[in-house]
C-alpha positions as CSV (number, residue, x, y, z in Angstrom):
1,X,-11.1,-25.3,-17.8
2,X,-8.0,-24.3,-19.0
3,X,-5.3,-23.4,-15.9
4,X,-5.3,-19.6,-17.4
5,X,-9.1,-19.0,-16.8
6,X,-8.7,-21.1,-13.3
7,X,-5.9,-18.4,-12.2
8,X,-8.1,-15.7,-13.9
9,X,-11.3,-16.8,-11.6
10,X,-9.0,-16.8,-8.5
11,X,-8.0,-13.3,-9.5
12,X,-11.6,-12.4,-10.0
13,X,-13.1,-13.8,-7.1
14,X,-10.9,-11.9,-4.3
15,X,-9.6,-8.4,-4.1
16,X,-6.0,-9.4,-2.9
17,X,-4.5,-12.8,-4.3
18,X,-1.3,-14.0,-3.4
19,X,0.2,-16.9,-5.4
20,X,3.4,-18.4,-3.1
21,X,5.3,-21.0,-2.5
22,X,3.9,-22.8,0.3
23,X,0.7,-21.5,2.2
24,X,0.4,-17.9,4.8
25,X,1.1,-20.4,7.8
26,X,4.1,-22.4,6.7
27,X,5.5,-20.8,3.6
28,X,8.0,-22.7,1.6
29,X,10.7,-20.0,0.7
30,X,11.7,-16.9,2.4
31,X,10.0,-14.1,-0.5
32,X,6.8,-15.8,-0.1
33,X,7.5,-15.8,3.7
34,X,8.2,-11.8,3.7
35,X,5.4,-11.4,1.6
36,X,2.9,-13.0,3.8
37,X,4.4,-11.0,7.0
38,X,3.7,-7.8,5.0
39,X,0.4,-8.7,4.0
40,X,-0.4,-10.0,8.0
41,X,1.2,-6.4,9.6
42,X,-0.5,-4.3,7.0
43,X,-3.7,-6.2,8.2
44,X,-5.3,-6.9,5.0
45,X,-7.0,-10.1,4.0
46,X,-6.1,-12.0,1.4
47,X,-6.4,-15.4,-0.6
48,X,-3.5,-17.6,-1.0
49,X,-2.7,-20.1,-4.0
50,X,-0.2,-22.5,-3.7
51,X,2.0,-22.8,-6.5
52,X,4.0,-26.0,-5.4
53,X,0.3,-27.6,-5.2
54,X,0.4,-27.6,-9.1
55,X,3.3,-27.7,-11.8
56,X,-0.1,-26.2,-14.0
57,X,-0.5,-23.4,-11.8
58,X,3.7,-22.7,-11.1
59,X,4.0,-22.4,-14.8
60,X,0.3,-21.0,-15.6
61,X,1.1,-18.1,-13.0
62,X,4.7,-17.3,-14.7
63,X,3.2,-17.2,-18.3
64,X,-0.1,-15.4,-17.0
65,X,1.9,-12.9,-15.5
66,X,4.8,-12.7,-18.3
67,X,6.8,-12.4,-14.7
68,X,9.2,-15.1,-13.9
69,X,8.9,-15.7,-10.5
70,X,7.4,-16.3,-7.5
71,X,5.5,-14.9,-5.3
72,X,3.3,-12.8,-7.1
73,X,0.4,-10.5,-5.4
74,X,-2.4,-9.1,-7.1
75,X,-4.7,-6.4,-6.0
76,X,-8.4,-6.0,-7.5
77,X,-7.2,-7.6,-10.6
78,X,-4.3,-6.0,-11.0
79,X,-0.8,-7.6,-10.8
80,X,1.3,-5.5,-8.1
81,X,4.8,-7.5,-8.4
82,X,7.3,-10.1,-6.6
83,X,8.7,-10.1,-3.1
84,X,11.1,-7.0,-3.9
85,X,8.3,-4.6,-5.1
86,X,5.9,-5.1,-2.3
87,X,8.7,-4.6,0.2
88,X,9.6,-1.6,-1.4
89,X,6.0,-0.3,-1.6
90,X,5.4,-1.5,2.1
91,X,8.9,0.7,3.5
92,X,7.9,3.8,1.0
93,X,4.4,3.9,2.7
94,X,3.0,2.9,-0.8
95,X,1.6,0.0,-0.3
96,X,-1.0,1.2,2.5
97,X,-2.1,4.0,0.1
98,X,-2.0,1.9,-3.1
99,X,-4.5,-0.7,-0.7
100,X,-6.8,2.3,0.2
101,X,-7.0,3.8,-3.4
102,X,-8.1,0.1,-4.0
103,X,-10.7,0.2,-1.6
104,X,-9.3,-2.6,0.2
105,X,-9.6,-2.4,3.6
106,X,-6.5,-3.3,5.8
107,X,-6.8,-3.7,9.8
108,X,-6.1,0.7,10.3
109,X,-9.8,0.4,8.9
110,X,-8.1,2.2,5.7
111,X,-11.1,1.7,3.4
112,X,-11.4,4.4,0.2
């Protein structure tokens, strides 16, 4: 299976996908690290992909993305952005309604 149709399936198969650096317990750089706190205070549950795991999947996300860095979240297929743009979303208040148009439930029970 080629390593874009692997990161496709992972994107698939879970309605919020975080590729990092490093895994939600002991994250291996500091934007993956906000990321993760974000994603645990917002209360939403999520599956993580280590990108250090795989030199496949660090490059596969990258060009799968056309984005050049990680982390990268994705929610219900859709890629959301890098450490900056979810912290911006999460201060604006947008990320909690961008969830709930999702119809991804976070731990306020926010489910649309």
């Amino acid at each position: 299976m080629a390593i874009k149709d692997v990161i496709q399936s992972t994107i698939d198969s879970n309605d919020v996908v975080l590729f990092m650096k490093g895994n939600p317990t002991f994250p291996q750089c500091g934007f993956s690290g906000q990321v993760v706190q974000i994603l645990e205070h917002v209360g939403v549950p999520y599956q993580s992909v280590n990108c250090l795991e795989s030199d496949e999947i660090r490059q596969g996300i990258k060009e799968f993305s056309s984005w050049p860095t990680i982390p990268q979240l994705y929610v219900k297929g859709e890629f959301l952005g890098g450490c900056d743009i979810v912290r911006e979303m999460y201060q604006s208040g947008e990320l909690a309604s961008f969830l709930a148009e999702k119809g991804v439930a976070t731990k306020q029970g926010a489910k649309a």
